[in-house]
N, C-alpha and C positions, 0 to 999 in steps of 0.2 A: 156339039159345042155347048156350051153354057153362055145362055142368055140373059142377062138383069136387066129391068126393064122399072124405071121409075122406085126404085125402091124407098120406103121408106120402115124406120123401125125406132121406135123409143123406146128407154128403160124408164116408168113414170113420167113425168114431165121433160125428160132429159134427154131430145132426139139427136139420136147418135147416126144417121144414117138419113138424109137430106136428099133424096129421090137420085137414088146413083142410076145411071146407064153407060152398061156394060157388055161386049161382048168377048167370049176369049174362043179360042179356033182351036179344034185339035191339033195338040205337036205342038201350040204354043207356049213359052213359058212368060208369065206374066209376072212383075215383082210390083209389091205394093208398099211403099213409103209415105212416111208421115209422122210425125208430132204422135208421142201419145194423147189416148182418146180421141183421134179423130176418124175410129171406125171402122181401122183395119181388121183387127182381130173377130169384129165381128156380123162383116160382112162374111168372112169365112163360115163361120159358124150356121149364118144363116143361108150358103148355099149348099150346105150339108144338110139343111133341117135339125139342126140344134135349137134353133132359137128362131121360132114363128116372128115371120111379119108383120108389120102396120098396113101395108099396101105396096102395090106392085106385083109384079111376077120374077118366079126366074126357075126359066127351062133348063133341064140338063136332059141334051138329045133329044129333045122333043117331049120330056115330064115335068108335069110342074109338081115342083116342089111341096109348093105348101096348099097343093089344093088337096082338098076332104081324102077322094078318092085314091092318091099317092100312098104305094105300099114303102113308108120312107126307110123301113130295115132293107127292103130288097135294092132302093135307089143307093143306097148307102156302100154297098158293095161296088158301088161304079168310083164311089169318092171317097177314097185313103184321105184322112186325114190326121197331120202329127203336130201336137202341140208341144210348147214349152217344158212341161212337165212329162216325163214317159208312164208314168203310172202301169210300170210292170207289177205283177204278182209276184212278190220276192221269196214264195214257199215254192213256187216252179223256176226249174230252169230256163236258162234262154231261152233253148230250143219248143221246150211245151209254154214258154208264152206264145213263141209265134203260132206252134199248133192251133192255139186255141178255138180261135177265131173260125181259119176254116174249118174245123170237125165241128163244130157248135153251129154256127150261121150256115156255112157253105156245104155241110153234111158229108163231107170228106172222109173216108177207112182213113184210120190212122195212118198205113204206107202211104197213101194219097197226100196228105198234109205235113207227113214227117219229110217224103220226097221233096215238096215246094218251099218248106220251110227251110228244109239243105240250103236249099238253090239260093233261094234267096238273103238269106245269112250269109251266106258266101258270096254274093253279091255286093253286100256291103261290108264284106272285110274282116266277119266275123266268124269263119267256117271253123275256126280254130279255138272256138268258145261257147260251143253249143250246148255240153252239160255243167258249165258255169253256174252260179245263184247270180240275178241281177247285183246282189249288192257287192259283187266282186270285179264288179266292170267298171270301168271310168266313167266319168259324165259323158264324154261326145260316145262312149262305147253303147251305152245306157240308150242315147239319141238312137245312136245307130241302130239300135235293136227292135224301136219303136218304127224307125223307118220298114223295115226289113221286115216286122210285123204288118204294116199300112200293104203292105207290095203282094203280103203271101195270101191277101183275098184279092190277087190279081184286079185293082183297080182303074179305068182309063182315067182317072184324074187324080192327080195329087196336089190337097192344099198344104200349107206346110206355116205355122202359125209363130213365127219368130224362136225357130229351133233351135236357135245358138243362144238366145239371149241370157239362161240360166247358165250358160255353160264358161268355164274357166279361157281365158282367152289362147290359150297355150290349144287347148281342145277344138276350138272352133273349126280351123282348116283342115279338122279329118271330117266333118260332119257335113262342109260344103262341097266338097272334094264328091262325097255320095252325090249329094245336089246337083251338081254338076255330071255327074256321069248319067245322071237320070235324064238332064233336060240333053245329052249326047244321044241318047237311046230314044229320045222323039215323046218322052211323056208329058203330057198335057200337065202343068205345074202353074197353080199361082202360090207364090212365098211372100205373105210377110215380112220384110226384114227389112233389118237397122243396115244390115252390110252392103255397104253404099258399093264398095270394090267388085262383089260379087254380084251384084244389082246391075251394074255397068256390064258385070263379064258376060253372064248369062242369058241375062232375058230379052226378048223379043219387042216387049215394050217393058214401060215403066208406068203406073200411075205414082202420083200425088196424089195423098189424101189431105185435107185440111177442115177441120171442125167439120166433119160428116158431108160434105162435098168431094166429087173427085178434082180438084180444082185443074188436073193438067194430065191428060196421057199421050206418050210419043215413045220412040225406040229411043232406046238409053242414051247415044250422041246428044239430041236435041234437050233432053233432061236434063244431062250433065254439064253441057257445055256452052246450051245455049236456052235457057229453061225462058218461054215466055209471061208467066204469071210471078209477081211477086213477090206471094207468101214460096213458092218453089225454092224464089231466087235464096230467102232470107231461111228457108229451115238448113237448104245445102251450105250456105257457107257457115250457119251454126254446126255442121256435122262436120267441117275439116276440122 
């Protein structure tokens, strides 16, 4: 499981992260809403070990993160994580992006990675686009590939950092549609995301973020229909 425990973290003077306590359970998927800058994006970051603490813990499986001793390349391998952005290598194909990762990190024969990298492409809908250049793929195709990359260093957690939001609205429902079939298959998922519909569909609980507080977490009914904090009350009906 992933445990956060009092965290806090500032950029300069500017604390973006107001002693959160958290914990998420294998097989959970968790969705995180809120206001821009109130934190989401980078509470992610920081339980990847992207972005070192102010104080606090936070255990994945029993490692802490950001202490000394943490080998965070190899904890890293436990947590896929896909942002906004896909930041493919546009001189490699689809398929030797997804390579990459395992043969490099995970020390994978090339059959070993080109096998996973099949699997998992085709996984997310893309088996029919493998010696493609990214710049020949769609935006949500683009996403999907990043996804299907995060998958092929076989991860037990996936964060997923407002995946749709760069994406053309026409593209979005093939990229949550993955979303969804991952948190069907039992993987441990927290998402960022604006998509209040899919927030409702999917997840197991819902936080509320607000100015670097978790101001409210419960399973999506009680969020959506009956949210008991205020600022909840006033960002959802600014999002209808």
């Amino acid at each position: 499981m992933i445990e956060i425990r009092q965290v806090r973290k500032s950029f300069g003077p500017l604390e973006v992260l107001k002693g959160i306590d958290l914990t998420v359970a294998k097989g959970e998927v968790l969705t995180i809403i809120g206001g821009s800058g109130s934190g989401k994006s980078t509470l992610l970051t920081c339980i990847n070990g992207l972005e070192p603490i102010n104080s606090g813990r936070i255990v994945v499986d029993g490692t802490e993160v950001h202490a000394k001793s943490t080998n965070l390349d190899k904890l890293r391998r436990k947590i896929g994580i896909v942002f906004q952005q896909w930041n493919a290598f546009p001189h490699l194909t689809v398929i030797e992006n997804v390579m990459l990762a395992p043969r490099k990190v995970l020390g994978q024969t090339k059959a070993e990675a080109e096998e996973m990298s099949v699997k998992q492409l085709t996984h997310v809908g893309l088996g029919d686009k493998l010696n493609v250049y990214p710049s020949r793929l769609s935006g949500g195709q683009q996403q999907r590939m990043a996804i299907a990359r995060a998958l092929a260093m076989s991860p037990e957690y996936m964060l997923f950092d407002e995946v749709t939001s760069a994406l053309d609205p026409m593209l979005v429902g093939e990229v949550l549609d993955t979303l969804r079939m991952l948190a069907s298959e039992g993987m441990t998922m927290i998402c960022v995301t604006h998509e209040m519909k899919f927030a409702r569909e999917v997840s197991d609980r819902v936080a509320f973020f607000h100015q670097g507080v978790m101001a409210e977490i419960a399973p999506p009914a009680q969020i959506f229909d009956a949210p008991q904090q205020e600022e909840t009350r006033r960002f959802l009906s600014a999002t209808h």
